[in-house]
TORKOL-638703 format. One record per residue (C-alpha): x, y, z; residue in three letters. Coordinates in steps of 0.25 Angstrom, whole numbers, plus 5000, padded with zeros to 4 digits. Layout:
N
XYZALA
...
***
This chain:
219
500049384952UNK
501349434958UNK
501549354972UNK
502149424981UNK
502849324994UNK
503849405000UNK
502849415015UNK
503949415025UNK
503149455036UNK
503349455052UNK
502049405061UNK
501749495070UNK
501649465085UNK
500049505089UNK
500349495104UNK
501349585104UNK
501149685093UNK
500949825097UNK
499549825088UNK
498849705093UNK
497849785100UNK
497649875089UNK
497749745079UNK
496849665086UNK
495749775088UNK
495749835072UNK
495949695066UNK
494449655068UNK
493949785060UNK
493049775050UNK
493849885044UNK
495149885049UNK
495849975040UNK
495950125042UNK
496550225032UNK
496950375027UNK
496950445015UNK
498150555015UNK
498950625002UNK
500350594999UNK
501350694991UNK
501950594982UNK
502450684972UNK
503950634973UNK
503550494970UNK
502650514959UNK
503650604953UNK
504850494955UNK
503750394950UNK
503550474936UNK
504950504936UNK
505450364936UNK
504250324927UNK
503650244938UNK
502250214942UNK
501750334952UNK
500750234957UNK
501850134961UNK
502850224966UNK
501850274975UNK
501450134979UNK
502850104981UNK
503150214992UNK
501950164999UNK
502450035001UNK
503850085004UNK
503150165016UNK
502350055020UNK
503549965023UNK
503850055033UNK
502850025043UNK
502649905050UNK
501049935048UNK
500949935035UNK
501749805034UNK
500949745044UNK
499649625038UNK
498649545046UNK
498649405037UNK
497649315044UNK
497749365058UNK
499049365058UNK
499849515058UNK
501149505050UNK
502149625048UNK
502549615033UNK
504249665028UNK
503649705016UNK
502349745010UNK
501949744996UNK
501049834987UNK
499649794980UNK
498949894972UNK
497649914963UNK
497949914947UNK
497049974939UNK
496849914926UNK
496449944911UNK
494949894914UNK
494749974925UNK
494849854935UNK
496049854945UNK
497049744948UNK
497949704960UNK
499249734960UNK
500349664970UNK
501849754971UNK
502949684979UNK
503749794987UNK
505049854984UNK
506049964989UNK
506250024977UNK
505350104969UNK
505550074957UNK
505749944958UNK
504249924965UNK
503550004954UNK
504349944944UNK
503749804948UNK
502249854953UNK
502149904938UNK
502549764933UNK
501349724944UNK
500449834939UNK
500449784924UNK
500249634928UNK
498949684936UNK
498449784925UNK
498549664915UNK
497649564923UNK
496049564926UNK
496149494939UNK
496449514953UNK
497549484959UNK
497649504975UNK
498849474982UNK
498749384994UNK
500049455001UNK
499749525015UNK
500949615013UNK
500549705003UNK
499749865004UNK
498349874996UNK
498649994986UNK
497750064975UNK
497950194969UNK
496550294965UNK
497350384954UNK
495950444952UNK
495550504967UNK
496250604976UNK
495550524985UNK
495450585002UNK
494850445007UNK
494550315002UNK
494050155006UNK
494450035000UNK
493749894997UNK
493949795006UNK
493649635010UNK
493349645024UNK
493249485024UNK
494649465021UNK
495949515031UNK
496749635024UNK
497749705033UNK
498549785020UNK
498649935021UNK
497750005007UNK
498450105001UNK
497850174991UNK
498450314981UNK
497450414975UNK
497650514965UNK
499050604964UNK
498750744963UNK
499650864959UNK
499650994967UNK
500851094967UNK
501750994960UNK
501550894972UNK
500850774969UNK
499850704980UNK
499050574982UNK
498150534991UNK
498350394999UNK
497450305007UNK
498050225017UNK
497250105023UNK
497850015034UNK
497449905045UNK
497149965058UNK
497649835065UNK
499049855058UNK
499050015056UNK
498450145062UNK
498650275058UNK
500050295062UNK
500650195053UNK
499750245041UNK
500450385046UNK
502050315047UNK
501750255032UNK
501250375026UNK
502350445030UNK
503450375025UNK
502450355012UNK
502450505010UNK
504250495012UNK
504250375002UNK
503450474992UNK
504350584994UNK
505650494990UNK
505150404979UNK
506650354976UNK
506950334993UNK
507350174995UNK
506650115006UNK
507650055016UNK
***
């Protein structure tokens, strides 16, 4: 299984963070989480990702977690209790495998596209070749899975409401063509206690920038 340790982390102060109210209050929901499904053009990164034989899965992926590192929210985990604003925040995707089963895959973040999908396919091969799950035991990481096969409008994931999770569920539907654009529609799922609708809003925002210049270099 690829570790991944790097977890530097900053604990955040419960008495004097603006959210407490809203923490304390959505934390004790049975279903805390609350999502949208909206449609991205990502025309420019599935092009640079064909053009530089790159994965268009991964490339996607990539741009996500780029925008994500720019909001505090998204970076943000309950682990036991305890709220804790991550530097960095990895990727874990769904793999899907030659018997029709599915894998876990773990994807350490990197500026650079290519680098990132350059090692998430060396990840994406390991997993294919297993028959086991492997689930990362890292708080600093966003839930990804991709349905290639639905232009999907809504959609509801599995969950163990018996164990803490605080990680934001992203997931890609299928990539359509119309008028030489192509379009995909993306589900956003996030913790209320650590995110409301205006942080989904800031992320997707800079996710649709990130799209648009595939070959941009985060700062």
């Amino acid at each position: 299984m690829q570790e991944h340790v790097d977890e530097r982390r900053q604990k955040i102060n419960l008495e004097t963070w603006e959210r407490h109210a809203l923490f304390d209050f959505f934390r004790v929901f049975s279903e805390p989480y609350h999502g949208v499904c909206i449609r991205v053009d990502c025309t420019a990164t599935y092009n640079y990702a064909k053009e530089h034989d790159l994965s268009v899965f991964l490339s996607l992926l990539h741009r996500s977690l780029v925008a994500a590192q720019r909001i505090d929210n998204f970076r943000t985990r309950i682990v036991e209790g305890t709220v804790w604003l991550y530097e960095e925040v990895n990727g874990g995707s769904a793999v899907g495998r030659s018997n029709g089963t599915i894998g876990f895959a773990h994807y350490r973040y990197r500026k650079c596209i290519e680098e990132f999908v350059g090692e998430a396919s060396v990840e994406v091969e390991r997993v294919r070749q297993r028959d086991d799950l492997e689930r990362s035991a890292e708080a600093n990481l966003i839930r990804y899975s991709t349905l290639p096969w639905f232009d999907f409008t809504s959609i509801s994931h599995a969950r163990d409401f018996s164990k803490d999770d605080s990680a934001p569920q992203i997931t890609f539907g299928k990539i359509t063509e119309t008028d030489g654009r192509r379009t995909m529609p993306v589900s956003i799922h996030v913790h209320h206690a650590l995110a409301d609708g205006l942080h989904v809003a800031q992320f997707i925002d800079h996710f649709q920038q990130l799209l648009d210049a595939p070959d941009s270099q985060p700062v």
